[in-house]
N, C-alpha and C positions, 0 to 999 in steps of 0.2 A: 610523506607530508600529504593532508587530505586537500584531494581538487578543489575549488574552489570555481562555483557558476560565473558565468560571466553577469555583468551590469542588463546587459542586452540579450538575457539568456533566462528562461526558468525550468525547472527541472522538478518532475513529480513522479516516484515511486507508486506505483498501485500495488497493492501488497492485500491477497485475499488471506485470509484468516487460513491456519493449517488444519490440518483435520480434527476432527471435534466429536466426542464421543455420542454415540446415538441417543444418548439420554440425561435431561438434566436433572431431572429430580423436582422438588418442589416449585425449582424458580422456573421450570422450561425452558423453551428454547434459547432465552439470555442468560441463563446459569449453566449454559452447557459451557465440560470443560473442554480443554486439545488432549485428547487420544495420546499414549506413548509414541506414536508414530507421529502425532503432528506437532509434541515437543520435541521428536527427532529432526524434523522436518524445519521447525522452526529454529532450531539453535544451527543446521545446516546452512537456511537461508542465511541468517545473520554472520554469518563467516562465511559466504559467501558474498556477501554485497560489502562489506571490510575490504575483498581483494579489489573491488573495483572502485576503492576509497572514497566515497561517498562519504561527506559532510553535511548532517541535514539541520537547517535551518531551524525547521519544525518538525516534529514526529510526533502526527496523531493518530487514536485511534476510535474506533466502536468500543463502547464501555461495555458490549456484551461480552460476560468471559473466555470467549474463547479467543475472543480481537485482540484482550488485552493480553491474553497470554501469549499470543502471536508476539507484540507487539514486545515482551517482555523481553522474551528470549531474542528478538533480533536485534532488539535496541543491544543485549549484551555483546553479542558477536561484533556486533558496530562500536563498543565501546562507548555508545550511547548512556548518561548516567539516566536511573529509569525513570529520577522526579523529573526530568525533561519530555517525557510522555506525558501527552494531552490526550487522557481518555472524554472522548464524548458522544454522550446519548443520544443526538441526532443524528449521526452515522449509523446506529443499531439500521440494518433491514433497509438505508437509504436508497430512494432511485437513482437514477442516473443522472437527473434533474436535478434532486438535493442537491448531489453530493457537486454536481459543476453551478451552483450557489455558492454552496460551502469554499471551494476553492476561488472564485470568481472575487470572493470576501477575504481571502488572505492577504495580509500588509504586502507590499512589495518589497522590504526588509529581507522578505523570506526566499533567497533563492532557490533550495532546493528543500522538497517538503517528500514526506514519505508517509502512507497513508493505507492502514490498514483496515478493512472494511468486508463485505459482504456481497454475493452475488444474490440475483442477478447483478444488479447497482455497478457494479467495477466492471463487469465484463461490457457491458452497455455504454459505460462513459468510455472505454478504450475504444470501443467502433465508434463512437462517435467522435472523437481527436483523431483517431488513426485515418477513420475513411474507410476502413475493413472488419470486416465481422472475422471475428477469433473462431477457431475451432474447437476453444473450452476455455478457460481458465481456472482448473482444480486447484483446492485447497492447497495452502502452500507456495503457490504461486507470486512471482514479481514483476511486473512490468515495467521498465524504464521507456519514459518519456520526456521529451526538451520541445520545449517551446521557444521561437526566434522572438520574445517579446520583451519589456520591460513592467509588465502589469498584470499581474494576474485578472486584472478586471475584463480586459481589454481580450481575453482569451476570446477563441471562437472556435467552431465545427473545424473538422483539418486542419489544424494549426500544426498539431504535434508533428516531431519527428521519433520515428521508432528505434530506440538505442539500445536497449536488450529484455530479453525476459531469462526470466531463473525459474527453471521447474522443481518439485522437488525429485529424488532420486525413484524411476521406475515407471515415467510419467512421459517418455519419449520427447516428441521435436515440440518445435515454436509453437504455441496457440494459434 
């Protein structure tokens, strides 16, 4: 049976984009696709965060392709159906700043939200909830986070608590 956040609880997955081939072709760097290794990478994550039965609320992502292809393959592992994915353009290349707008803006409906995106932008918003600077956050990568709150608005600098990260395979310890 999937977890379920608490009332007085929110939970946000950071989930950077898996590796992505060095070249996009006409469209550039938003048409680039995920590399065989970071479709490996990604159908890995997404059976992996299934084991740690994660219910997401909302699952959105960067409409550049390689976010969404991220975004595809995990929702599959998650059992996530994939018109449930909210690709959006203002995530493409977000700061740090956006992107905790962007969530600051999510209903309170949404307990637990999962959110694939782009560095710098992810690795920046996680020092800045955590209170600690990562020692990377490579492609592939997931970060779980819970906040003791009831409002995403209401979010602030150190609020979070650090619940897990998911590497992919060949990528050693924690960020």
């Amino acid at each position: 049976m999937p977890k379920k956040t608490p009332a007085a609880m929110r939970e946000l997955i950071l989930i950077r984009h898996a590796e992505a081939q060095a070249h996009g072709g006409p469209g550039g760097d938003f048409q680039r696709p995920l590399s065989e290794r970071g479709e490996q990478d990604a159908a890995m994550l997404g059976r992996r965060l299934a084991q740690r039965a994660l219910h997401p609320d909302r699952f959105s992502c960067s409409s550049a392709l390689r976010a969404l292809g991220t975004a595809r393959l995990v929702a599959a592992g998650l059992g996530v159906r994939p018109e449930r994915l909210l690709a959006e353009e203002r995530l493409y290349l977000a700061s740090a700043g956006d992107l905790l707008a962007w969530i600051n803006a999510l209903p309170d409906s949404c307990r637990t939200v999962l959110l694939v995106a782009h560095n710098p932008g992810l690795a920046e918003l996680a020092t800045i909830f955590t209170g600690r600077a990562l020692r990377g956050f490579p492609p592939g990568t997931a970060l779980g986070l819970r906040f003791p709150l009831s409002h995403w608005a209401s979010l602030t600098p150190g609020d979070a608590r650090f619940e897990f990260v998911e590497l992919p395979a060949g990528q050693g310890s924690q960020p």
